[in-house]
C-alpha positions as CSV (number, residue, x, y, z in Angstrom):
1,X,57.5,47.0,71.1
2,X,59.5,43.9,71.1
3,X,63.0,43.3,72.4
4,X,64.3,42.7,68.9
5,X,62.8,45.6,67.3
6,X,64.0,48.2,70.5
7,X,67.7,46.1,70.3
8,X,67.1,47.5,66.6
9,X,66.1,50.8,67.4
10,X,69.0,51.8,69.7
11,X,71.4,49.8,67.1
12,X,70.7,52.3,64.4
13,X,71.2,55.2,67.2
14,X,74.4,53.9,67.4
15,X,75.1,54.1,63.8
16,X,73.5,58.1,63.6
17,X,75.9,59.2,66.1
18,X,78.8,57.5,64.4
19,X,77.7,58.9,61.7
20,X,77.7,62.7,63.3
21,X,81.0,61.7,64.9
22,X,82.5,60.8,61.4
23,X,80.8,62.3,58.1
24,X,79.6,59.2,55.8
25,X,79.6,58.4,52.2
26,X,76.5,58.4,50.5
27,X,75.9,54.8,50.9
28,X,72.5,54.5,52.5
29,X,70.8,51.8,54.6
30,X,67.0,51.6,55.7
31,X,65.3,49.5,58.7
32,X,63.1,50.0,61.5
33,X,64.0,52.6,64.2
34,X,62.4,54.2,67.3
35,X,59.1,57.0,66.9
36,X,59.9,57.7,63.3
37,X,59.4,54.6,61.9
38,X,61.0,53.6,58.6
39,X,64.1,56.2,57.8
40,X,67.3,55.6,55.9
41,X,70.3,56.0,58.1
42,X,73.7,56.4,56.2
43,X,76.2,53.5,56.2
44,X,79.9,55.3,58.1
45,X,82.5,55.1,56.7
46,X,85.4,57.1,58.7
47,X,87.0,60.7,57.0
48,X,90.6,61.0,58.1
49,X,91.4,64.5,59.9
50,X,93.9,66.0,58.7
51,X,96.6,69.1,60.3
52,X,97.0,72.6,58.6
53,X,100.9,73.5,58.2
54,X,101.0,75.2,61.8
55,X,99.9,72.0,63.7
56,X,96.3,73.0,64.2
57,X,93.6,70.5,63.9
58,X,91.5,70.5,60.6
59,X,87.8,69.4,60.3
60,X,87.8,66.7,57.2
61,X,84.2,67.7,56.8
62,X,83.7,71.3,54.4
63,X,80.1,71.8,54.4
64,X,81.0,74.3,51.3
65,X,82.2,70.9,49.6
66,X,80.1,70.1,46.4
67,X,80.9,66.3,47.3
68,X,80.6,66.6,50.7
69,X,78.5,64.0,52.1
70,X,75.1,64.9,53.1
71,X,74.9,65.5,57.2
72,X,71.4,64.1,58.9
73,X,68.3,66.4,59.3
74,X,66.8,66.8,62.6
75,X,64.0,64.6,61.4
76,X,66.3,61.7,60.6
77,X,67.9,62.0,64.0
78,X,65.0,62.3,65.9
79,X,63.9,59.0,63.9
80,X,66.2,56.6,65.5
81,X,65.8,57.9,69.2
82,X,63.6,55.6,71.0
83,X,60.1,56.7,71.6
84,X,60.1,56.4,75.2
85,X,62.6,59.6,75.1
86,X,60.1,61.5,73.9
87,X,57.3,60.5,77.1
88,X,56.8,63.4,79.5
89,X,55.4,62.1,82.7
90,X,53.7,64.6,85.5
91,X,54.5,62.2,88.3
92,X,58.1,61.3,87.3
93,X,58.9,65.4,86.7
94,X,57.3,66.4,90.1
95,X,58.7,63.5,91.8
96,X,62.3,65.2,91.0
97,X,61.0,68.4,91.8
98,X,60.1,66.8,95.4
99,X,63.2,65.0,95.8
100,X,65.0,68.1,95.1
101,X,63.5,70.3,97.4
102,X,63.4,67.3,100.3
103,X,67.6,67.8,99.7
104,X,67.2,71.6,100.2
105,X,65.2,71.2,103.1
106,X,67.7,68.8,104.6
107,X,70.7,71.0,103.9
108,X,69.4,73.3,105.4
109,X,68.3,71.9,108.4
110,X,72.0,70.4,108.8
111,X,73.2,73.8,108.3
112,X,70.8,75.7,110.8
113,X,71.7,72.8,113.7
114,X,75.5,73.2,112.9
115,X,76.1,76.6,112.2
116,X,75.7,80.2,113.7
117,X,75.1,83.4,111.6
118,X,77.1,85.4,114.5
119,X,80.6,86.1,113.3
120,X,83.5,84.9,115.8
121,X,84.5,87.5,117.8
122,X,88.1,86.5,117.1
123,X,88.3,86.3,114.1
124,X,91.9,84.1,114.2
125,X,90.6,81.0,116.0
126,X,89.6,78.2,114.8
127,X,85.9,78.9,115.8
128,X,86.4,81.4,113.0
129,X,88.0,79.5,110.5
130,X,85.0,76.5,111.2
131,X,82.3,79.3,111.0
132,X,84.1,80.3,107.9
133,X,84.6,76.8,106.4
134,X,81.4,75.7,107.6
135,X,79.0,78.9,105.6
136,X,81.3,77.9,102.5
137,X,80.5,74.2,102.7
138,X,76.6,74.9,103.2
139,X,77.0,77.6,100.4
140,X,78.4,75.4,97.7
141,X,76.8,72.0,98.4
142,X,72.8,74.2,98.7
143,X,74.2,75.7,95.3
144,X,74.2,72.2,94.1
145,X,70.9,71.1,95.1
146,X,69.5,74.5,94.0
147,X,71.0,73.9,90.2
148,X,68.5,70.9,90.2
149,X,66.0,73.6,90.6
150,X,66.8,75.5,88.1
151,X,67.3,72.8,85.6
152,X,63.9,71.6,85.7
153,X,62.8,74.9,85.2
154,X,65.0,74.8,82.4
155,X,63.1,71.7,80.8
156,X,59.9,73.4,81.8
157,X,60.6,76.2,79.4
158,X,61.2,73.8,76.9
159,X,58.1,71.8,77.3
160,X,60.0,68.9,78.4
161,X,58.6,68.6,82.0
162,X,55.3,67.4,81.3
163,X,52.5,66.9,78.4
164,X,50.6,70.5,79.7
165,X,52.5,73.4,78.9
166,X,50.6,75.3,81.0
167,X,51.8,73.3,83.7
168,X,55.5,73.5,82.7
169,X,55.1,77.3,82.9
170,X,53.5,77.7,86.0
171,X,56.4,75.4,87.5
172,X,59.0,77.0,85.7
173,X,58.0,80.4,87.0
174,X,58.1,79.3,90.1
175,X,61.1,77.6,90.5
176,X,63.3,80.0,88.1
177,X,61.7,83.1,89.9
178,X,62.6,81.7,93.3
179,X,66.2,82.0,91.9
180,X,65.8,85.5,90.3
181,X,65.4,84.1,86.9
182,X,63.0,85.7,85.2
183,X,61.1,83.0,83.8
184,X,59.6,84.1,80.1
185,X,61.7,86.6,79.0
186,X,64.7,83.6,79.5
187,X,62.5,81.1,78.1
188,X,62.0,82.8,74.6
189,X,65.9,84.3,74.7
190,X,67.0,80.1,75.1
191,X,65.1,79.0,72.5
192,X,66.7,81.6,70.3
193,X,70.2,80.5,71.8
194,X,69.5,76.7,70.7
195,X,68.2,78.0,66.9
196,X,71.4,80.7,66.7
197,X,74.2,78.7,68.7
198,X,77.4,80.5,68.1
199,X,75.9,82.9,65.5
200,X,78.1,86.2,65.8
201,X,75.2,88.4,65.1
202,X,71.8,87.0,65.8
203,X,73.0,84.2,68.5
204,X,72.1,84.4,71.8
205,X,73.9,83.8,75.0
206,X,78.0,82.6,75.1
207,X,77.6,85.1,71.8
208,X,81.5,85.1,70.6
209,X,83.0,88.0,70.2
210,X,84.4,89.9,67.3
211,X,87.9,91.2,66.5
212,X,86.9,95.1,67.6
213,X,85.3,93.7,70.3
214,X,88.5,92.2,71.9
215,X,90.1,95.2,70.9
216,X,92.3,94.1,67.7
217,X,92.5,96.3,64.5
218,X,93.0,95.1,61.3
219,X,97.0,94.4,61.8
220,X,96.0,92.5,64.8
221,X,97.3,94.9,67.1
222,X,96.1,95.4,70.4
223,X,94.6,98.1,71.5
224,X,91.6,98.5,73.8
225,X,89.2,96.2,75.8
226,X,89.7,92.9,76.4
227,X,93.4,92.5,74.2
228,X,94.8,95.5,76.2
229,X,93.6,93.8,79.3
230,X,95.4,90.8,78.4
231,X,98.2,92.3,77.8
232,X,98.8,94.4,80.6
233,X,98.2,91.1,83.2
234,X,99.1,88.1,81.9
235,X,97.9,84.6,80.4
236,X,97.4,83.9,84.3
237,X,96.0,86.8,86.5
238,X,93.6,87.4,82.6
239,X,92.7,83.7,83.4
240,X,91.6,84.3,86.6
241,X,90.1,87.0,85.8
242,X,88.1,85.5,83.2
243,X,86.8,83.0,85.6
244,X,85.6,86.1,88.1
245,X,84.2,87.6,85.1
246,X,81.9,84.5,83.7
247,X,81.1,82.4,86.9
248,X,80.5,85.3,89.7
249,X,79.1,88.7,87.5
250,X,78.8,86.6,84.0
251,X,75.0,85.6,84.6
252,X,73.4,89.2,86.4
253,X,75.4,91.1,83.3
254,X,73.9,88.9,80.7
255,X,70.3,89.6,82.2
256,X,71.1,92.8,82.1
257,X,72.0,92.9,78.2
258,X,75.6,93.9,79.3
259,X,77.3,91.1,78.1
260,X,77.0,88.2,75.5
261,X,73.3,89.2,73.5
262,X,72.9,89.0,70.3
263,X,73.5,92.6,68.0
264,X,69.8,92.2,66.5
265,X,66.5,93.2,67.8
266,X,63.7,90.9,67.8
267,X,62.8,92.4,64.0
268,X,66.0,91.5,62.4
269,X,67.2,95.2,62.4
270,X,71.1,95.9,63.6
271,X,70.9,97.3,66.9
272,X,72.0,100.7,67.3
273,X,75.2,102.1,69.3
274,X,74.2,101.9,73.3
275,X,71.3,99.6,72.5
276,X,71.0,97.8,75.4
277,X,68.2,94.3,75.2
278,X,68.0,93.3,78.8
279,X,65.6,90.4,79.8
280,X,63.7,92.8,82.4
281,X,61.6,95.7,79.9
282,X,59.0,94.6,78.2
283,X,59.9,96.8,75.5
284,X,63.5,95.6,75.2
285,X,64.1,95.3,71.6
286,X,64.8,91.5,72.5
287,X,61.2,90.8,72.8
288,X,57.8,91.1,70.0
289,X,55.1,92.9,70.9
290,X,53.1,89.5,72.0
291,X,55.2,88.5,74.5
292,X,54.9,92.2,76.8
293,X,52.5,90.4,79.3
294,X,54.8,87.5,79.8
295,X,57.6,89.2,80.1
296,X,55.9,91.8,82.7
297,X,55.2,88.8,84.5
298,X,58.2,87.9,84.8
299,X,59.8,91.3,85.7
300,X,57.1,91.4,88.6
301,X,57.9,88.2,89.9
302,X,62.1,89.6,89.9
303,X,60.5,92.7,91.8
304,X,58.6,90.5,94.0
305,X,61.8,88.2,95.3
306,X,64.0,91.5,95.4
307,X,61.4,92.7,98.2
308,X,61.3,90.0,100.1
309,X,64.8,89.5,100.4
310,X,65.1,93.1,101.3
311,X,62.2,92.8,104.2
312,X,64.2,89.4,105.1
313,X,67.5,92.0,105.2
314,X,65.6,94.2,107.6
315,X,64.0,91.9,109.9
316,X,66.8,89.0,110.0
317,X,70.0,91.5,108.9
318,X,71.6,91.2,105.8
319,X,74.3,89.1,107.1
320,X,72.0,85.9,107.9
321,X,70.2,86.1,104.2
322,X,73.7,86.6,102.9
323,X,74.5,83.3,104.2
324,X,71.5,81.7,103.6
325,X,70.5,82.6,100.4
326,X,73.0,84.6,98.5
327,X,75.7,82.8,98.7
328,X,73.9,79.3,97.4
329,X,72.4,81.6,94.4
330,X,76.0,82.8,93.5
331,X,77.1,78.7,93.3
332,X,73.6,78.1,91.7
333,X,74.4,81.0,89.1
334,X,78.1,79.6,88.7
335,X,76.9,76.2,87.5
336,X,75.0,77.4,84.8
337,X,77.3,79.2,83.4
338,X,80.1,76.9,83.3
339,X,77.5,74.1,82.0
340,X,76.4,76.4,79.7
């Protein structure tokens, strides 16, 4: 491709996304752009916002609108990103997953010549509040590197790690078990969260919650879960609270269908009071029938890490994988969250 025609390609990206940023008139232009070819590409033209009488900010753009102006398909947008976006390399992928892991390797070994897993007999020196300092330093920065991890397991579940999905899955498993992930059951349940973002009933994942939910009745009233909560502590202990809640239990509760699912099973139908669609049974209502020997897989490969960290308990004490391992996974498990 030459110069000029990539200078064009990425010029008409430009325009798309000002074009997402700012709803358009219907005045259309065509040209060249990236893997799609030929497409036409709307011609902006800025909406001014506008404020509702208490202040609040109002979108200019009313998709209900007979004249509102027509948003981009998926296809159009895809048309103007350039096509070397869409190349999935096996060395470029695996080099990250080495570089990664060489990081991991190298915190740790900081860590193990640095630090001891003995606690300070006195537990108010300043051998204590180094040890202390110290674990929590190794703990968060190992988190870090970890999240790298888990985000290329990520793109291996969406097929963006390499050409083979086959390879992408064995990968993914392995990475995203080695955190406790497991691997196909999220893989299907993510998908679903990208196709139903923010949808009330059939979303999946950060699904918001509804007025009984946060405990409001129809006067707006408060009066059980989260609104009585709220009430009874504060705008900033509910804050902190809220923080605990997402970024320390948020993630294990969500695998366990405790918090943020969707309210339909897999075959449309409402789920019924005490319906619970973890990531972990096979027969979840979360999952179709095709998917039980992936998702057993996956189960098994939870099992498998569980045991090993318990025979790693017993032969090192619980203390020392504590350190070593659980705390990193609780920074890991915080990131994705918080990115999420």
């Amino acid at each position: 491709e030459s110069p000029q025609a990539e200078y064009d390609s990425r010029k008409q990206g430009i325009i798309l996304f000002r074009k997402l940023s700012n709803p358009p008139n219907s005045t259309t232009n065509s040209t060249t752009m990236g893997k799609g070819g030929r497409a036409s590409v709307p011609v902006t033209e800025p909406i001014q916002s506008s404020s509702s009488k208490d202040g609040h900010w109002v979108s200019p753009y009313n998709p209900l609108d007979p004249k509102a102006p027509k948003l981009p398909s998926k296809g159009e947008i895809k048309a103007v990103i350039p096509k070397e976006c869409f190349e999935r390399s096996y060395v470029h992928s695996m080099y990250f997953v080495a570089r990664d892991t060489a990081w991991a390797a190298g915190c740790a070994y900081i860590a193990y010549q640095t630090l001891s897993t003995d606690v300070p007999s006195n537990l108010l020196s300043m051998d204590a509040l180094t040890w202390f300092l110290g674990w929590n330093t190794y703990a968060f920065w190992m988190g870090c590197i970890l999240t790298g991890h888990w985000v290329l397991a990520h793109e291996c579940g969406h097929g963006a790690f390499s050409p083979s999905q086959t390879f992408n899955d064995i990968w993914g498993f392995i990475m995203h078990q080695a955190l406790l992930v497991p691997y196909f059951a999220w893989q299907y349940t993510h998908a679903k969260h990208h196709r139903r973002t923010n949808n009330t009933v059939d979303g999946e994942s950060h699904v918001p919650n509804t007025r009984d939910e946060m405990g409001v009745d129809e006067k707006l009233e408060r009066h059980s879960g989260y609104a009585v909560i709220h009430e009874a502590m504060g705008d900033g202990p509910f804050a902190m609270f809220q923080v605990f809640a997402h970024l320390v239990i948020g993630w294990p509760l969500y695998l366990m269908g405790l918090a943020s699912t969707g309210r339909l099973g897999q075959d449309g139908k409402k789920l019924d009071d005490g319906d619970i669609i973890d990531h972990y049974r096979p027969w979840s209502k979360m999952f179709p029938a095709k998917l039980k020997l992936k998702i057993t897989l996956s189960t098994l490969g939870v099992i498998a890490a569980w045991v090993g960290i318990y025979k790693a308990c017993v032969e090192y004490g619980t203390l020392p994988v504590t350190l070593w391992y659980i705390g990193p996974l609780m920074w890991n498990q915080a990131w994705l969250v918080l990115y999420t």
